[in-house]
Backbone as CSV, one residue per row, in Angstrom:
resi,resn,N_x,N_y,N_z,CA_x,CA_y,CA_z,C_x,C_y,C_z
1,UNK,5.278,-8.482,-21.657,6.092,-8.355,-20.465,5.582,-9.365,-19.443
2,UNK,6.448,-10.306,-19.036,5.970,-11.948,-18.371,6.467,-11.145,-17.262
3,UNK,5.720,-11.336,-16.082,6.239,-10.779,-14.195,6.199,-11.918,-13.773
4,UNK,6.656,-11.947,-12.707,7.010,-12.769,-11.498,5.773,-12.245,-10.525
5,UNK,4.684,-13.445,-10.304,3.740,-13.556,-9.450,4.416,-12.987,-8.131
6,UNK,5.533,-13.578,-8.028,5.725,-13.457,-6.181,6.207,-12.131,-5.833
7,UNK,6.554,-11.426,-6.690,6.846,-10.087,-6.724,5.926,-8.955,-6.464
8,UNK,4.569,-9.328,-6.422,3.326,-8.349,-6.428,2.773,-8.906,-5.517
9,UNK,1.823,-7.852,-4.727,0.996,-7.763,-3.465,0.369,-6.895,-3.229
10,UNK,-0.532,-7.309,-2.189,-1.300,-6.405,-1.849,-1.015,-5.841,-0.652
11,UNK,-0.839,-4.719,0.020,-0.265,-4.180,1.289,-1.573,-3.687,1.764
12,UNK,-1.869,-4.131,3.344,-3.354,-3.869,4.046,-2.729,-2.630,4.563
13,UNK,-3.109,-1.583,5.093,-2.768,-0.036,6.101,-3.929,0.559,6.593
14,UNK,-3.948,0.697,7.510,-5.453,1.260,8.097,-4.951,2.587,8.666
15,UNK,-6.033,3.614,9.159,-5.910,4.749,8.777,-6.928,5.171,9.698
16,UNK,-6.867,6.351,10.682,-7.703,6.745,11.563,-9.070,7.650,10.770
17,UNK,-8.171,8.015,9.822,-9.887,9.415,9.297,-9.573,8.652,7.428
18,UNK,-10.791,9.166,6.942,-10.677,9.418,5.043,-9.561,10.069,5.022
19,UNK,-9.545,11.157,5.732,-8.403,12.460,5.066,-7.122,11.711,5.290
20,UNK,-6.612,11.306,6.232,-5.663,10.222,6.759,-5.507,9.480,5.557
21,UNK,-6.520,8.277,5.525,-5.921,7.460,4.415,-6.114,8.151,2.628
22,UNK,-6.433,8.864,2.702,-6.491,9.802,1.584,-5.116,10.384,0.731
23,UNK,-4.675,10.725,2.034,-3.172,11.552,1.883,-2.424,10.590,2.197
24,UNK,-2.139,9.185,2.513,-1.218,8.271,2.404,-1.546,7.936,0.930
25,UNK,-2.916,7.476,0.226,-2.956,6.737,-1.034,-2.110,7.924,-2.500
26,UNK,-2.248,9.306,-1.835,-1.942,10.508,-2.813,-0.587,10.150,-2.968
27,UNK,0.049,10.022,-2.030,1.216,10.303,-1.945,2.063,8.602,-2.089
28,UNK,2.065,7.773,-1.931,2.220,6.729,-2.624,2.206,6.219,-4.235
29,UNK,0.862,7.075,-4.400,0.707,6.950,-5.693,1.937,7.639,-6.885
30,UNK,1.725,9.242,-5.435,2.514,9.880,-6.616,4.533,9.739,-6.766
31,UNK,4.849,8.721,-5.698,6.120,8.209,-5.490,6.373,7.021,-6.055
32,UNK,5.058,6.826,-6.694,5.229,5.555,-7.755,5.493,4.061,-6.709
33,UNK,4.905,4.241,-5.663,5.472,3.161,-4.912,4.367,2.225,-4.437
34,UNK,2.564,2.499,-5.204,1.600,1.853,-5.209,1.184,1.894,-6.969
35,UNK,0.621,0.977,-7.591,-0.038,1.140,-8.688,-1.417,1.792,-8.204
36,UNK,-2.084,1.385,-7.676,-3.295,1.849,-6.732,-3.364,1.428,-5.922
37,UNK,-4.610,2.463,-4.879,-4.892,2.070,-3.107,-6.357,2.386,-3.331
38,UNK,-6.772,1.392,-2.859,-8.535,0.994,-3.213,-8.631,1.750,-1.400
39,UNK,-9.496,2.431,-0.744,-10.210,2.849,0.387,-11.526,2.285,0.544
40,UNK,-11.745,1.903,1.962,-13.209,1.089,2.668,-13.200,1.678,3.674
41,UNK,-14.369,2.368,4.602,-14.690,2.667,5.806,-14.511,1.075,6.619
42,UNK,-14.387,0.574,7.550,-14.404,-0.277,8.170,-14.516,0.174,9.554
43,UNK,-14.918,-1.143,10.389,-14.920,-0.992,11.974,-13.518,-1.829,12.144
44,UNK,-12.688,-1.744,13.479,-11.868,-2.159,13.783,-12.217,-2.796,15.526
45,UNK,-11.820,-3.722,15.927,-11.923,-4.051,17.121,-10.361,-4.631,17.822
46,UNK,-9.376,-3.951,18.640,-8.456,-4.261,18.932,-8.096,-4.283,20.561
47,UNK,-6.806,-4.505,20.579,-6.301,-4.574,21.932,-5.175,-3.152,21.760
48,UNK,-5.382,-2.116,22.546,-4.287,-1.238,22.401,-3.579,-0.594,23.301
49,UNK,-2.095,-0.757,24.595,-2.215,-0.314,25.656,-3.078,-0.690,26.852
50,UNK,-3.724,-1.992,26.692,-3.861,-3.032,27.689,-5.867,-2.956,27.363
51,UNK,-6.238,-1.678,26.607,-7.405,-1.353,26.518,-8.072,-1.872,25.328
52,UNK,-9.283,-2.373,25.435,-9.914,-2.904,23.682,-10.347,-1.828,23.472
53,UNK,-10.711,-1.417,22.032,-10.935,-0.042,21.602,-11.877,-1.109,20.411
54,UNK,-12.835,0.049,20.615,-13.582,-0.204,18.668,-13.694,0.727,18.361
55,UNK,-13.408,0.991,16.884,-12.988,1.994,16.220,-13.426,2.225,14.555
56,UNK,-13.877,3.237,14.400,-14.103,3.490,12.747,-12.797,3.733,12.619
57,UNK,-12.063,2.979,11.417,-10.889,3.262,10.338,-11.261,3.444,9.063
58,UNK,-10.634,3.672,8.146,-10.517,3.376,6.854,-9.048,2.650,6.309
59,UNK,-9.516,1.485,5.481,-8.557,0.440,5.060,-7.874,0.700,3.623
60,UNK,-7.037,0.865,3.704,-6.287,1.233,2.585,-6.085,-0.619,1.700
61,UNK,-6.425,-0.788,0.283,-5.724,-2.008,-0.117,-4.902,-1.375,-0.720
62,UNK,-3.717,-1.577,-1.200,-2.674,-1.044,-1.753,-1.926,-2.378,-2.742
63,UNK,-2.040,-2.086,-3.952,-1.520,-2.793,-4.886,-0.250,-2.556,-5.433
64,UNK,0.767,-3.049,-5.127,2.361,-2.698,-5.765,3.406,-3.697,-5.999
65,UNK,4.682,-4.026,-6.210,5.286,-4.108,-6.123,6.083,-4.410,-5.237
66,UNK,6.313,-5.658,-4.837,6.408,-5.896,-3.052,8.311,-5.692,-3.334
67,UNK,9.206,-5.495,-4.317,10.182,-5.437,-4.190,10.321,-4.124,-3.845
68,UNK,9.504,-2.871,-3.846,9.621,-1.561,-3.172,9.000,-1.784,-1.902
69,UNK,9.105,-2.893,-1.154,7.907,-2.248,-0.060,8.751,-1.891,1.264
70,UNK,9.985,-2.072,1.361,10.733,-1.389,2.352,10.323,0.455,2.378
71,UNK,10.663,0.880,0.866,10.570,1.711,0.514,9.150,2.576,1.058
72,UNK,8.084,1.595,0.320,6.561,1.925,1.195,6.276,1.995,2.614
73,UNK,6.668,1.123,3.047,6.805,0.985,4.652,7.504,2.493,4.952
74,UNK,8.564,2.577,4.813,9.507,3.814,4.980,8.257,5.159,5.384
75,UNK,7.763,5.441,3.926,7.146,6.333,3.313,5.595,6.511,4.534
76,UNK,5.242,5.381,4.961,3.592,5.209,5.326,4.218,5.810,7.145
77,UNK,5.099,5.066,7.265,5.929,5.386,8.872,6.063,6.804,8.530
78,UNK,6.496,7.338,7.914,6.569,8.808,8.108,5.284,9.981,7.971
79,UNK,4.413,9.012,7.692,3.251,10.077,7.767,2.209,9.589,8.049
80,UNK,2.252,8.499,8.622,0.929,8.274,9.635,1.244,8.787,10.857
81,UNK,-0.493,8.566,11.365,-0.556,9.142,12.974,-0.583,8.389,14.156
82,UNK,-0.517,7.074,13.392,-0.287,5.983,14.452,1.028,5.758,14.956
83,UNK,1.163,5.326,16.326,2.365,4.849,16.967,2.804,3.486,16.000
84,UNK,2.160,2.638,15.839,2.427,1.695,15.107,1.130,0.970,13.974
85,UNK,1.360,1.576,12.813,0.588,1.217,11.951,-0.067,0.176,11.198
86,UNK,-0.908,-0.669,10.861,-0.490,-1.851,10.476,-0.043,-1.535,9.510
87,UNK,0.900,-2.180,8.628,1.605,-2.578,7.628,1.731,-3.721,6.968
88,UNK,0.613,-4.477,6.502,0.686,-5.813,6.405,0.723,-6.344,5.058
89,UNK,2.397,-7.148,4.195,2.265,-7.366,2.901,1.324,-8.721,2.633
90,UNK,0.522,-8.953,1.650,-0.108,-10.507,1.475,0.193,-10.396,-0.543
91,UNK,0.809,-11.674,-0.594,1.691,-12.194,-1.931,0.114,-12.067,-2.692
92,UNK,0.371,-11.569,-4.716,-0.717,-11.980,-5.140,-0.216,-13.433,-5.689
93,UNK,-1.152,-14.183,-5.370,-0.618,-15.779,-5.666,-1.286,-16.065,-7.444
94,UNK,-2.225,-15.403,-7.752,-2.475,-15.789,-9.191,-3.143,-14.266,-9.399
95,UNK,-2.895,-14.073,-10.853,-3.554,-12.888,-11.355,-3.196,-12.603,-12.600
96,UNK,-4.432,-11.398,-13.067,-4.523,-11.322,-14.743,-2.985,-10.439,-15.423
97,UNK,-2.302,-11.199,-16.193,-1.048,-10.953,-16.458,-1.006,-9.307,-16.910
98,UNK,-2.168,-8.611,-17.832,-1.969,-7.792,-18.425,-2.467,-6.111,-17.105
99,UNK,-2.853,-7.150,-15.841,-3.205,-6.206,-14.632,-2.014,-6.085,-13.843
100,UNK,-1.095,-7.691,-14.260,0.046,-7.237,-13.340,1.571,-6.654,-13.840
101,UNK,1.011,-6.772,-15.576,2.191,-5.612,-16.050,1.832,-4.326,-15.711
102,UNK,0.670,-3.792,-15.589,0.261,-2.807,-15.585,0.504,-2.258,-14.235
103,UNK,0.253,-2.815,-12.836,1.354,-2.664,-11.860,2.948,-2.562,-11.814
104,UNK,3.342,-3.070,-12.466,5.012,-3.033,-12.985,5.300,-1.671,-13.676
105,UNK,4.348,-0.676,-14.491,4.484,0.055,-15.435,4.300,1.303,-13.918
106,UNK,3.112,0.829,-13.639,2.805,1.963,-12.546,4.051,2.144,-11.417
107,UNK,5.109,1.225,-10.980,5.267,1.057,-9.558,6.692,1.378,-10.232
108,UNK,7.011,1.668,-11.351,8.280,1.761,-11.871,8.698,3.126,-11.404
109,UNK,10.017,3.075,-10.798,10.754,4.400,-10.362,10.893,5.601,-11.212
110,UNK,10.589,6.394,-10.945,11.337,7.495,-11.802,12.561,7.574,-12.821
111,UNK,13.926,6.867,-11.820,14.841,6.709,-12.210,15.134,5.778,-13.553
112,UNK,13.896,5.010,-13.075,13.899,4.073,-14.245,13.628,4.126,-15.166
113,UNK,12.227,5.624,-15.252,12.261,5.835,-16.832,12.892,6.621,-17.547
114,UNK,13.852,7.331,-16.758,14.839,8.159,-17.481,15.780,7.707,-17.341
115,UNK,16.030,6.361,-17.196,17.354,5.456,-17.775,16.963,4.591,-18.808
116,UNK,15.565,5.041,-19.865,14.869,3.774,-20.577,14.908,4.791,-21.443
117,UNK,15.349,6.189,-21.303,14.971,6.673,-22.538,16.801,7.476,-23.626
């Protein structure tokens, strides 16, 4: 199964607590709309409401299917706790073919496998 490089990405999402980005990666996963979401504690340093804030987050990487990512976006907006979340897609520009069928297998709709069978 040959993919289309430009079709896959990685989606950045940051996340105020573990439990936070915990229950976004669960639930992505289980909507088939990430192959996986790798989690990192990180510090954050921003501008928010005119105020700089530094902040412990946790960083979601999220590996999918960037032709669902309206879909993801959709999904992350409805259950984060942020006013505005980051949401940020970055293209995978080269990668191991049999990692990025294996994203394709994962990120595949429901619908799709009970129209394959």
């Amino acid at each position: 199964m040959t993919q289309n490089l430009n079709q896959y990405g990685v989606v950045l999402v940051t996340a105020a607590s573990r439990a936070e980005a915990e229950a976004i990666a669960q639930t992505l996963i289980q909507a088939r709309l990430a192959a996986c979401v790798s989690l990192m504690p990180i510090q954050s340093v921003y501008t928010w409401q005119g105020k700089v804030h530094l902040e412990e987050e946790w960083q979601l990487m999220i590996k999918t299917d960037l032709n669902q990512f309206a879909d993801l976006e959709a999904k992350i907006r409805e259950i984060h706790s942020y006013e505005v979340p980051e949401i940020i897609a970055l293209p995978i520009l080269a990668g191991s073919q049999p990692y990025l069928n294996w994203i394709a297998e994962q990120t595949q709709s429901v619908k799709k496998d009970m129209e394959r069978q």
